[in-house]
C-alpha positions as CSV (number, residue, x, y, z in Angstrom):
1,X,-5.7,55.2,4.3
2,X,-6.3,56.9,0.7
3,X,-9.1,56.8,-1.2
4,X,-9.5,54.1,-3.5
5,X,-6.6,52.0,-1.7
6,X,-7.3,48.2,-1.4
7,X,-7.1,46.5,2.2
8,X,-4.8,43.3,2.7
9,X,-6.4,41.0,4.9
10,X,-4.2,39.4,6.8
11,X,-6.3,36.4,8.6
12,X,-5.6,34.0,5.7
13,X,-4.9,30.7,5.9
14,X,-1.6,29.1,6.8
15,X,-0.9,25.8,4.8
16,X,0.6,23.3,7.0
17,X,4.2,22.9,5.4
18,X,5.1,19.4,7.9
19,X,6.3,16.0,6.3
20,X,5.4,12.5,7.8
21,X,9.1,11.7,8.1
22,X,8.2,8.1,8.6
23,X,6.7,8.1,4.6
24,X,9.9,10.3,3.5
25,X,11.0,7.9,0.6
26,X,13.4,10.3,-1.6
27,X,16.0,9.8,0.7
28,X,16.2,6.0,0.4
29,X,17.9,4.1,-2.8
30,X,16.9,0.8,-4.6
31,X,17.6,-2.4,-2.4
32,X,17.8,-0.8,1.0
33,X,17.2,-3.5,3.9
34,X,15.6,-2.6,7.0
35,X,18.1,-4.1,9.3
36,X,15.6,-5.1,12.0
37,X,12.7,-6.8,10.2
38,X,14.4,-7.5,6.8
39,X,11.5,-5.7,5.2
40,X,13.3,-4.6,1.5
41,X,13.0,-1.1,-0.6
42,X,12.2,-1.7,-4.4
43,X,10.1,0.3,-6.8
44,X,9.3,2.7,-4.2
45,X,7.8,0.8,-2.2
46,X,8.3,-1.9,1.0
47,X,8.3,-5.0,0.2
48,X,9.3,-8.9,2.0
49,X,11.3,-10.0,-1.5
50,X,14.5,-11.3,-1.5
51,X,18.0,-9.1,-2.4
52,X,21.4,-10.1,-2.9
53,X,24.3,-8.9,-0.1
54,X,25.5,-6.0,-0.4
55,X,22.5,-3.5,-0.1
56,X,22.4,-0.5,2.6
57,X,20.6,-1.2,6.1
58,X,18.5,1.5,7.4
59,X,15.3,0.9,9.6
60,X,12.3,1.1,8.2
61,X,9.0,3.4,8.7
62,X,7.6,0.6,10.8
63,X,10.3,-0.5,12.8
64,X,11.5,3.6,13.6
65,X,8.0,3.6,15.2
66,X,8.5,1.0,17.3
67,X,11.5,2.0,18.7
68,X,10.3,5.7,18.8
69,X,7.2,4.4,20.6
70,X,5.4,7.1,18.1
71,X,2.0,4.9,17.3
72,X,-0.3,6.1,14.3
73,X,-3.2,3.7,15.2
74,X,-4.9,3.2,18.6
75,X,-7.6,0.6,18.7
76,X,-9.7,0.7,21.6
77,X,-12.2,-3.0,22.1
78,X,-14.5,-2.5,24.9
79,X,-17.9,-4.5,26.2
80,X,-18.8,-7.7,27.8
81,X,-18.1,-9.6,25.0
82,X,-15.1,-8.7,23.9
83,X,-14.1,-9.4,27.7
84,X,-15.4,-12.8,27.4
85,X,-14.6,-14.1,24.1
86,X,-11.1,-12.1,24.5
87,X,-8.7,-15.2,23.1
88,X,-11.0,-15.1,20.3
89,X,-11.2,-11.4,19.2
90,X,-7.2,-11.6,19.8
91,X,-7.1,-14.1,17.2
92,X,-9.2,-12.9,14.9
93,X,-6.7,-9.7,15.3
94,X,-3.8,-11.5,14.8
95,X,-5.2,-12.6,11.4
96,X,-6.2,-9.5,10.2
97,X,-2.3,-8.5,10.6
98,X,-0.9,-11.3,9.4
99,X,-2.9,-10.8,6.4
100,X,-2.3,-7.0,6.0
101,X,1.3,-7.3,7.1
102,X,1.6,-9.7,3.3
103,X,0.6,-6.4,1.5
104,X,1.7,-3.6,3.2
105,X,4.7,-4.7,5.6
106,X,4.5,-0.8,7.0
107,X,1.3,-1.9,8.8
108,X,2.2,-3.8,12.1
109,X,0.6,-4.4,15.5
110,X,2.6,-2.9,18.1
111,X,1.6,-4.1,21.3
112,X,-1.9,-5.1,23.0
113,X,-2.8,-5.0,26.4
114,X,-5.5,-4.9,28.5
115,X,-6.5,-1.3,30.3
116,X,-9.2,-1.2,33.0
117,X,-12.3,-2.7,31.3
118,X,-10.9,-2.6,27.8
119,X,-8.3,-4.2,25.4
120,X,-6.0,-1.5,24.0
121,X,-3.9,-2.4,20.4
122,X,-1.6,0.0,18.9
123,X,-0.3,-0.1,15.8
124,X,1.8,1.6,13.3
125,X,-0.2,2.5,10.7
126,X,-3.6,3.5,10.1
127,X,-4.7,1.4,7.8
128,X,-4.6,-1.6,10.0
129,X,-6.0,-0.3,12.7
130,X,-9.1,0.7,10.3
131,X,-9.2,-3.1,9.0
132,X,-9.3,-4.5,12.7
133,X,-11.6,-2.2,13.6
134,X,-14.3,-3.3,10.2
135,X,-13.5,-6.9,10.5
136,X,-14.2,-6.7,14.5
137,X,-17.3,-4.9,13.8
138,X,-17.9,-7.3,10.7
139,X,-17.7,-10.6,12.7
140,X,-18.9,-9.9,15.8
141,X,-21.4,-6.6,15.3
142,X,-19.5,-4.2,17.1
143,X,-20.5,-0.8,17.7
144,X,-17.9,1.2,15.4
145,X,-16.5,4.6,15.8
146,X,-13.2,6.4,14.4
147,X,-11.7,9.9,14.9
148,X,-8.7,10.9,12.4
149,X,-6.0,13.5,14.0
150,X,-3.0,15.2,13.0
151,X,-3.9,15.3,9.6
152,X,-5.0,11.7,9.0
153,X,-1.9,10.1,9.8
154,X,-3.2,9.1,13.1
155,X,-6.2,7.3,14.0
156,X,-8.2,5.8,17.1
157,X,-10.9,3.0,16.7
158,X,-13.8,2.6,18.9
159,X,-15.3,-0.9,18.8
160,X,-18.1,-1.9,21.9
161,X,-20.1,-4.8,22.2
């Protein structure tokens, strides 16, 4: 090396370059259906309105999950009284999507099921699985935990009582 030359380091920083290709909306055009849950493109966004025949069918963000079995939220409800007042925390559940489902149809329940000494519910998005996991702690003053991953478009709740 010369005198006066500068080093390169070479330990930088690699920005990850990798697209959630469940959010990629430049590919899809005005009025596309999903052709599974008749959830409906307009404005950029998914939506439960109504469009005339004729529109393209695709499958949505949600329902490409599903069927890929690729979950972005894992909500974990352990403790003796969750196990005990089960029919009512599944309710309460069931609510919270029914009511999150009306503003963001992306955000679905996938499947719940009971593992060992806990209740397991998976879901396709993470913002659900954040809003069971407040109201859950909300109602019933659960013990509340969550841990983001790949980037924050994954999720696992911890709720124990």
């Amino acid at each position: 090396m010369k005198a006066g030359e500068k080093i390169k380091r070479k330990d930088r920083m690699i920005k990850d370059r990798r697209k959630d290709v469940y959010r990629n909306l430049s590919t899809l055009k005005e009025s596309t259906m999903c052709k599974i849950c008749g959830a409906v493109f307009i404005n950029g966004r998914w939506t439960w309105n109504e469009v005339s025949n004729g529109v393209r069918k695709v499958l949505c963000p949600a329902c490409r999950r599903i069927s890929d079995k690729l979950l972005a939220g894992i909500i974990q409800i352990k403790g003796e009284f969750c196990k005990n007042h089960r029919n009512e925390v599944l309710n309460l559940v069931k609510n919270v999507e029914k009511l999150e489902k009306t503003e963001r149809p992306m955000e679905r329940i996938i499947n719940v099921r009971e593992v060992k000494a806990h209740t397991l519910i998976t879901t396709t998005g993470i913002h659900i699985a954040r809003r069971v996991g407040e109201v859950l702690s909300r109602s019933y003053a659960c013990d509340l935990s969550f841990q983001y991953g790949d980037g924050e478009k994954s999720i696992r709740v911890f709720c124990n009582r």
